[in-house]
VEXFI-968320 format. One record per residue: residue number from 0; x, y, z of N, C-alpha, C, O, CB in turn; chain; residue in one letter. Coordinates in steps of 0.1 Angstrom, whole numbers, always signed. Atoms other than C-alpha are relative to their C-alpha. Glycine has a CB too. Layout:
   n n.east n.north  n.up ca.east ca.north ca.up c.east c.north  c.up o.east o.north  o.up cb.east cb.north cb.up chain res
 NUM      X       Y     Z       X        Y     Z      X       Y     Z      X       Y     Z       X        Y     Z     A   A
...
END
This chain:
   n n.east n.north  n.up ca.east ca.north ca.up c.east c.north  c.up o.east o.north  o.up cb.east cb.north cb.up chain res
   0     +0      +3   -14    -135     -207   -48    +15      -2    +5    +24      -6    -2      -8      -13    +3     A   X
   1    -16      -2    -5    -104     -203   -28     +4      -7   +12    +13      -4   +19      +3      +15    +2     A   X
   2     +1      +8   -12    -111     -230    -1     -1      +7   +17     -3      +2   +28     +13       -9    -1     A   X
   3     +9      -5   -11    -118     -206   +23    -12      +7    +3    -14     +17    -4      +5       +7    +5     A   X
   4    +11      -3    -1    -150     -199   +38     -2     +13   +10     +2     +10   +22      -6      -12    +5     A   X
   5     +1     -10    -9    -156     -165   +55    -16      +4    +4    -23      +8    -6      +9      +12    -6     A   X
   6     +9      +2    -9    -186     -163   +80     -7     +14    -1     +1     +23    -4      +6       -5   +13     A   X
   7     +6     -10    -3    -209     -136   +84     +8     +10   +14    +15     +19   +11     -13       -4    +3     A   X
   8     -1      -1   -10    -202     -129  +122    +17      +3    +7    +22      +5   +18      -7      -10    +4     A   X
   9    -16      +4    -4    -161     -133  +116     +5     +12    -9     +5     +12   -22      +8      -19    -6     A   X
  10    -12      -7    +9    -140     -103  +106     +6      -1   -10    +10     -12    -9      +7       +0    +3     A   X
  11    -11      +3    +7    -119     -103   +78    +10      +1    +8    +15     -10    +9      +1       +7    -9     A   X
  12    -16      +0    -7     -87      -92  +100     +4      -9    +8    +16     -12    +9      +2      +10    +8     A   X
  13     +4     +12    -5    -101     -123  +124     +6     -12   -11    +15     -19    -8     -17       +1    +1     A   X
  14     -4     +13    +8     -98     -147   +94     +8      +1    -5    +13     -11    -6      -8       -5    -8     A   X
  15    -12      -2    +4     -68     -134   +77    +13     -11   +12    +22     -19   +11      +2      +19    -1     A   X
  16    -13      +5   -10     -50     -143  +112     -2     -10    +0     +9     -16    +2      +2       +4   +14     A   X
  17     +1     +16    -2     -63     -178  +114     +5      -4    -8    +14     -13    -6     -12       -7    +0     A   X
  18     -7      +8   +10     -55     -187   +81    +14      +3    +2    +21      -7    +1      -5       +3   -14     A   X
  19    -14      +3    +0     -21     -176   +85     +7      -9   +13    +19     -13   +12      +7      +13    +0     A   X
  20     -7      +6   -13     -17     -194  +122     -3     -13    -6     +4     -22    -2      -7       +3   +16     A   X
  21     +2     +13    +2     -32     -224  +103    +17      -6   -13    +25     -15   -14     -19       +0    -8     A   X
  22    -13      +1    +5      -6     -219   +78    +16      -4    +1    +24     -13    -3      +1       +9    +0     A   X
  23    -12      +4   -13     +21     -216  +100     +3     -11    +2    +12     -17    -4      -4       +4   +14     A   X
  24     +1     +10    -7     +15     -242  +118     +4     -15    -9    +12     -24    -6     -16       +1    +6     A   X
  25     -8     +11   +11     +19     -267   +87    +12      -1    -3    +19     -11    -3      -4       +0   -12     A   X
  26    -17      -7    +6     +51     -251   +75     +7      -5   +15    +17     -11   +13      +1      +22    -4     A   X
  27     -9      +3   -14     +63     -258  +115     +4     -12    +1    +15     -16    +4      -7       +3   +12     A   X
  28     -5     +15    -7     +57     -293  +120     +6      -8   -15    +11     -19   -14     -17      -11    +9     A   X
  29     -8      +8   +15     +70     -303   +79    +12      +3    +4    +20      -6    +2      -3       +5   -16     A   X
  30    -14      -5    +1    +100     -284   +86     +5      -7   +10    +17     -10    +8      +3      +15    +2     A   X
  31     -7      +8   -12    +105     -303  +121     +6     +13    +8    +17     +12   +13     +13      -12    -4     A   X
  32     +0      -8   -13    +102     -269  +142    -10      -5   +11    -21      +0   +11      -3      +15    -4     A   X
  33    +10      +7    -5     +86     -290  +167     -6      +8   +16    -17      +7   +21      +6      -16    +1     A   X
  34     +7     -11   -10     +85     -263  +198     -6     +10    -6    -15     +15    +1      +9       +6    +9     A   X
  35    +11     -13    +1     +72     -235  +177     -9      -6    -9    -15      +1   -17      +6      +17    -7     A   X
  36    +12      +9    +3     +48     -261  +165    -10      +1   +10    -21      +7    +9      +3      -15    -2     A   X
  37     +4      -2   -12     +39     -265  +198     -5     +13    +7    -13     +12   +17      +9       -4    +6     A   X
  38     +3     -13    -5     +34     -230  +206    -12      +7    -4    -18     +16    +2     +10       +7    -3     A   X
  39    +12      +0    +9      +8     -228  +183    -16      -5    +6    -26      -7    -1      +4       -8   -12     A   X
  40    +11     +10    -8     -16     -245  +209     +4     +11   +16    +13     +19   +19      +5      -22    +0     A   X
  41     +0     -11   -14     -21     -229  +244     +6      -9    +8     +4     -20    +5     -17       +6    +8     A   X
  42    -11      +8    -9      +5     -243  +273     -9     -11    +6     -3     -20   +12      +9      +10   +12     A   X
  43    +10     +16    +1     -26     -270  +277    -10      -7    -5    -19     -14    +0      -4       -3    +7     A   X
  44     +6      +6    +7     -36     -278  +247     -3     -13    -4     +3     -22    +2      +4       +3    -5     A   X
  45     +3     +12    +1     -50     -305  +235     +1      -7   -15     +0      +1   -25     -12       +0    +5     A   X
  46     +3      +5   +12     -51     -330  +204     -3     -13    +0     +2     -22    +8      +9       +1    -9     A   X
  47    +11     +12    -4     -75     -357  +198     +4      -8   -18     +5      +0   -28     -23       +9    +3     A   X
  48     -1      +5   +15     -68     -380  +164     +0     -16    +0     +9     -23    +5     +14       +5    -7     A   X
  49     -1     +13    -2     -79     -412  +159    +13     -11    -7    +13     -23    -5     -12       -3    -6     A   X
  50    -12      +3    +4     -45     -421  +142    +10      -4   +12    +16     -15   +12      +3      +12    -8     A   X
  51     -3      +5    -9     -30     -421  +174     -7      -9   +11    -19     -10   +12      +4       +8    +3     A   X
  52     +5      +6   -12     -34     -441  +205     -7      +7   +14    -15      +2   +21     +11       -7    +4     A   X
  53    +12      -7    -8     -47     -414  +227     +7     +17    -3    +16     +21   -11      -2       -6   +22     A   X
  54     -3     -19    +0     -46     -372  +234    +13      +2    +5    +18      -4   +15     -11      +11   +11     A   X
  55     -7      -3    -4     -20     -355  +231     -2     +12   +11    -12     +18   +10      +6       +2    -9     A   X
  56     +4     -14   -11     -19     -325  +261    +10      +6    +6    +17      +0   +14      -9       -1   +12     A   X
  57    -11     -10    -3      +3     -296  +268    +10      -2    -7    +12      -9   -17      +5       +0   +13     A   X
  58    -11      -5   +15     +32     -283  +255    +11     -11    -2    +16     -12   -13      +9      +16    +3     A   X
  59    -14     +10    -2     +60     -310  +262     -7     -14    -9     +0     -23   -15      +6       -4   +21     A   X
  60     +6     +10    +6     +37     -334  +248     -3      -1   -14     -4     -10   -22      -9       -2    +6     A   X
  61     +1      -5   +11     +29     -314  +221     +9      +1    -6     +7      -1   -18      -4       +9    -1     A   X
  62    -14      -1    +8     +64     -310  +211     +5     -12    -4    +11     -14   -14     +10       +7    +8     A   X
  63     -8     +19    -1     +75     -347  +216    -10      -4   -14     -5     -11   -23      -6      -13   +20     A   X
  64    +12      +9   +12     +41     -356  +191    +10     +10   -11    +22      +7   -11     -25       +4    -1     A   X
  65    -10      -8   +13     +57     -328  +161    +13      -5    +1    +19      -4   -10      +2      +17    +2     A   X
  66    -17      +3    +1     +93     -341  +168     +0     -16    -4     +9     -22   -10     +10       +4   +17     A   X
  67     -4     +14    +8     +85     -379  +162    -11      +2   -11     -8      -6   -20      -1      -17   +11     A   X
  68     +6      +0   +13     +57     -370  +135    +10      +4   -10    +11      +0   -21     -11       +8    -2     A   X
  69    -17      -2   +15     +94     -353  +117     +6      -6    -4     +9      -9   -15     +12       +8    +1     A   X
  70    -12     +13    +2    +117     -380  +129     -6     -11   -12     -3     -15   -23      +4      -10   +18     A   X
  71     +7      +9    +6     +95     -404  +118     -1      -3   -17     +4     -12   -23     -12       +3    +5     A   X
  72     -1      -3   +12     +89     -392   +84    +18      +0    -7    +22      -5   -17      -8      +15    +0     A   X
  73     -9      -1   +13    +124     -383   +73    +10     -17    +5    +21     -18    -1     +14      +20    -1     A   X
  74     -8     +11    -4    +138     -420   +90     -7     -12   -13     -2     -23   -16      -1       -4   +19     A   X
  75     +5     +10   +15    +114     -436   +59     -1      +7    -7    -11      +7   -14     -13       -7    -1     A   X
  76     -5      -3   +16    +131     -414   +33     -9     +10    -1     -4     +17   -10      -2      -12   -12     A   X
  77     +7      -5    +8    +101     -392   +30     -2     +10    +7     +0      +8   +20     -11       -6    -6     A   X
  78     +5     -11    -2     +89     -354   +31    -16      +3    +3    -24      +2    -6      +3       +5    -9     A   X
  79    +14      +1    +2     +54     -348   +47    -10     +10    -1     -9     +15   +10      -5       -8    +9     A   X
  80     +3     -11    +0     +33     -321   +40    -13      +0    +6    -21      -8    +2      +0       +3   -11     A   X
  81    +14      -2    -4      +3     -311   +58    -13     +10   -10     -5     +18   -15      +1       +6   +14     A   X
  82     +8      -6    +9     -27     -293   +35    -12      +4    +6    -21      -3    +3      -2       -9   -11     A   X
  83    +14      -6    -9     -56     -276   +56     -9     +10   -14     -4     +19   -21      +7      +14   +19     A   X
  84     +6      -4   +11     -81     -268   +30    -19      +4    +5    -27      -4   +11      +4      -13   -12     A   X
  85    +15      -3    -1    -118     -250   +33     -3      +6   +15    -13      +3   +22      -9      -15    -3     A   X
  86     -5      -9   -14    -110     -229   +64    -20      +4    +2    -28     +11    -5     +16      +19    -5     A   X
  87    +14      -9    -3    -146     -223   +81     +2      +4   +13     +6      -4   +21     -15       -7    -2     A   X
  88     -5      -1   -10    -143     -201  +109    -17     +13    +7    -22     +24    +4     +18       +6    -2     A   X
  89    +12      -4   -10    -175     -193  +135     +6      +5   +14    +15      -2   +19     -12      -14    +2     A   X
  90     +3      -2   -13    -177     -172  +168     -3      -9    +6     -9     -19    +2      -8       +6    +1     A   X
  91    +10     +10   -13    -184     -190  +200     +0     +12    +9    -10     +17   +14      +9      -19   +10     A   X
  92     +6     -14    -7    -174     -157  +218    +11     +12    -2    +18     +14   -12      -3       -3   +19     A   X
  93    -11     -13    +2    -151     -125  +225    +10      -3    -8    +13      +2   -20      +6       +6   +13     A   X
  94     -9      +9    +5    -123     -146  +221     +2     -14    +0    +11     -19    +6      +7       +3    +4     A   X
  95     -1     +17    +2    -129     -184  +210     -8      +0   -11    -18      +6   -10      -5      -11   +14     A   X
  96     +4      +3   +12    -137     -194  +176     +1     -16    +2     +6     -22   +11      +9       +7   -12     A   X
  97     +0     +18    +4    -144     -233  +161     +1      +4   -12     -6     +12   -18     -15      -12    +2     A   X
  98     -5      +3   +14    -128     -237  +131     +2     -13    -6    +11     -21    -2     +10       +6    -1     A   X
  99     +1     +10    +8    -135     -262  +106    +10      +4   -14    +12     +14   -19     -17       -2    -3     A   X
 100     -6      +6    +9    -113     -280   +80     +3     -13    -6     +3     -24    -2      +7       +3    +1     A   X
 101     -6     +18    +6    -101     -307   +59    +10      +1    +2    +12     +12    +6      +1       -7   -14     A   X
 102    -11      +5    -1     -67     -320   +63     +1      -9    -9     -6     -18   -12      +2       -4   +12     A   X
 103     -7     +10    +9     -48     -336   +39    +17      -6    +5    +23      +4    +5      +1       +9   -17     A   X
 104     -5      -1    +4     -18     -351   +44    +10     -10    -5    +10     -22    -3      +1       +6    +5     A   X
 105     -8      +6   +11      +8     -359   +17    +12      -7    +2    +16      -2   +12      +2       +8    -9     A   X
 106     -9      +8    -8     +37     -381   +22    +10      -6   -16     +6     -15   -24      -9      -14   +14     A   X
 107     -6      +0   +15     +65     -378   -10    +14      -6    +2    +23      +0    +7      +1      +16    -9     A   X
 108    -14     +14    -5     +94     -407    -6    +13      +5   -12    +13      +2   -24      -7      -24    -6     A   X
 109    -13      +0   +12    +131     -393   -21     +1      -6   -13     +0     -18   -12     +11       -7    +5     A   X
 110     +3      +2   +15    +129     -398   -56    -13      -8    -5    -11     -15   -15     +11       -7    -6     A   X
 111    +13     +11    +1     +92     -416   -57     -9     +12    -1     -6     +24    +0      -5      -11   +15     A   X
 112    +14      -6    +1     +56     -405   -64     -3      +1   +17     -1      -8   +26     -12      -10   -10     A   X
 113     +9      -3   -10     +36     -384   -36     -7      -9    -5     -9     -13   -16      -6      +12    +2     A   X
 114    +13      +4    -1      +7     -400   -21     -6      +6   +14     -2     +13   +23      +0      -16    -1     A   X
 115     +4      -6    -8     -18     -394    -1     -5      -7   +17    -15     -15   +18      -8       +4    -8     A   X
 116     -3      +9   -11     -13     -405   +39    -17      -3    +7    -22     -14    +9     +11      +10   +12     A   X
 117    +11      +1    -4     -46     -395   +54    -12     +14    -5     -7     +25    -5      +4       -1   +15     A   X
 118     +7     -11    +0     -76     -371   +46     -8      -1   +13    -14     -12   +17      -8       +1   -12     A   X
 119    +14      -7    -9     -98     -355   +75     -6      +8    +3     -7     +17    -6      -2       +0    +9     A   X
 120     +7     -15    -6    -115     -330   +93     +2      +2   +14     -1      -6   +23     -15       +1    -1     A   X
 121     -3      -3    -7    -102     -310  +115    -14     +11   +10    -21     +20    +5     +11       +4    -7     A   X
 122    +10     -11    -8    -127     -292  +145    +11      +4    +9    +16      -4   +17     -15       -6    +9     A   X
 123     -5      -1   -10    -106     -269  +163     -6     +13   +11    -12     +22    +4     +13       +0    -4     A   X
 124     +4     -12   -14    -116     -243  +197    +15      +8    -1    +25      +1    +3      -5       -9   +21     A   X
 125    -12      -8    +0     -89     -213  +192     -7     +14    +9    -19     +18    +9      +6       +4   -18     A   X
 126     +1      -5   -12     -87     -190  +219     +7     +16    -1    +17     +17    -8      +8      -11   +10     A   X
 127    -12      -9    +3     -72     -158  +219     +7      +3   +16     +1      +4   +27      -6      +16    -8     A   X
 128     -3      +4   -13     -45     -156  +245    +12     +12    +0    +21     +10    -9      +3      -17    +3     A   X
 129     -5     -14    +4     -25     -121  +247     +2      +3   -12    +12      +2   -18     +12       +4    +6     A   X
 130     +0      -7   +14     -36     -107  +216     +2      -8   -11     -2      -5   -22     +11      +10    +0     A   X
 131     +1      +9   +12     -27     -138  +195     -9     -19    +2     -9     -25   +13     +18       -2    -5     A   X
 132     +7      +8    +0     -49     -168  +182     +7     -12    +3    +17     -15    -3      -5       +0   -10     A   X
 133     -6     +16    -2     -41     -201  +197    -10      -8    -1    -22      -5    +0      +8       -2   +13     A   X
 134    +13      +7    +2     -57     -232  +193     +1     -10   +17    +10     -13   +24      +0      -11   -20     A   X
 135     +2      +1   -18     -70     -245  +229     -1     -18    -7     +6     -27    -2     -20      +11   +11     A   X
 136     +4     +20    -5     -82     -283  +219     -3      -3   -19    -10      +3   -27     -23       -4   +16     A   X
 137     +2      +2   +18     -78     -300  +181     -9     -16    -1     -6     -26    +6     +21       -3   -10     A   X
 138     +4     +10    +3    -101     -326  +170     -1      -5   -13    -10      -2   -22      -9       +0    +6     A   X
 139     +1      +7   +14     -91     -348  +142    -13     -12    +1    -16     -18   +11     +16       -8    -4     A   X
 140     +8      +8    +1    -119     -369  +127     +0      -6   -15     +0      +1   -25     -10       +7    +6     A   X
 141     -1      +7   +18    -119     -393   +94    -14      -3    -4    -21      -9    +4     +10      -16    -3     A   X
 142    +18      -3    +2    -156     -391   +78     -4      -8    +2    -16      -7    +0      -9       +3   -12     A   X
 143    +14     +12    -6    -171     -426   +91     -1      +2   +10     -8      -5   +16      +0      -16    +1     A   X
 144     +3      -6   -15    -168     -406  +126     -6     +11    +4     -3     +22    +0     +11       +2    +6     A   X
 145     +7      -8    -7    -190     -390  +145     +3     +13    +1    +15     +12    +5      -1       -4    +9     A   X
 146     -4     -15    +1    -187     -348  +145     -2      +5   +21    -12      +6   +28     -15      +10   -16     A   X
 147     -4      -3   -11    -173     -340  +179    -12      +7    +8    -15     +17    +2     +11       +7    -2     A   X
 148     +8      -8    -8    -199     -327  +204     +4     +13    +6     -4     +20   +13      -3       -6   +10     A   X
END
């Protein structure tokens, strides 16, 4: 098993591109590219995570959350990795998929043992928006919570 799940109804060339925008997208905000983090979401996107105090939305907001989730991390010494694992990706229509995942992520302190920060699940609505996949609205969720309507 290779933690991704490919759907009847979903392309291969379809899920290849997700998994690499999902990809991406980890590699962006670890590295502390926090606008082409941001970009990765449609100019009013959304993110929902019970970790924070409320939704993030649009892009300036989106960028500001990735730039203190970087600061943040390297000002307590440590590297953080995000891990999106078990990629399931369903139609809703022409262009908008729900894509399901776990989320891991790992958090490894200058000369110390990784550990592990938070696991969840990710539900996200990705959109296609000239020709490439973006994700329209993210909903993090940690398993004693309710599965997003």
């Amino acid at each position: 098993m290779t933690g991704i799940e490919a759907r009847a109804d979903v392309g291969v060339a379809v899920f290849v591109e997700i998994h690499q925008l999902y990809g991406r997208q980890s590699h962006l905000i670890d590295e502390g590219h926090a606008a082409e983090w941001s970009a990765t979401f449609t100019a009013d996107g959304e993110f929902h995570s019970p970790s924070y105090p409320a939704p993030v939305v649009g892009a300036d907001a989106l960028t500001a959350f990735a730039d203190a989730f970087f600061t943040n991390a390297s000002a307590a010494g440590e590297t953080h990795r995000h891990v999106l694992t078990n990629i399931a990706v369903d139609h809703v229509g022409d262009d908008e998929l729900e894509v399901n995942a776990y989320l891991q992520i790992i958090a490894t302190p200058s000369g110390g043992d990784s550990r592990l920060v938070r696991f969840t699940t990710v539900t996200d609505r990705v959109v296609r928006v000239g020709g490439q996949w973006l994700i329209a609205r993210r909903v993090v969720r940690r398993d004693d919570q309710a599965r997003p309507a």
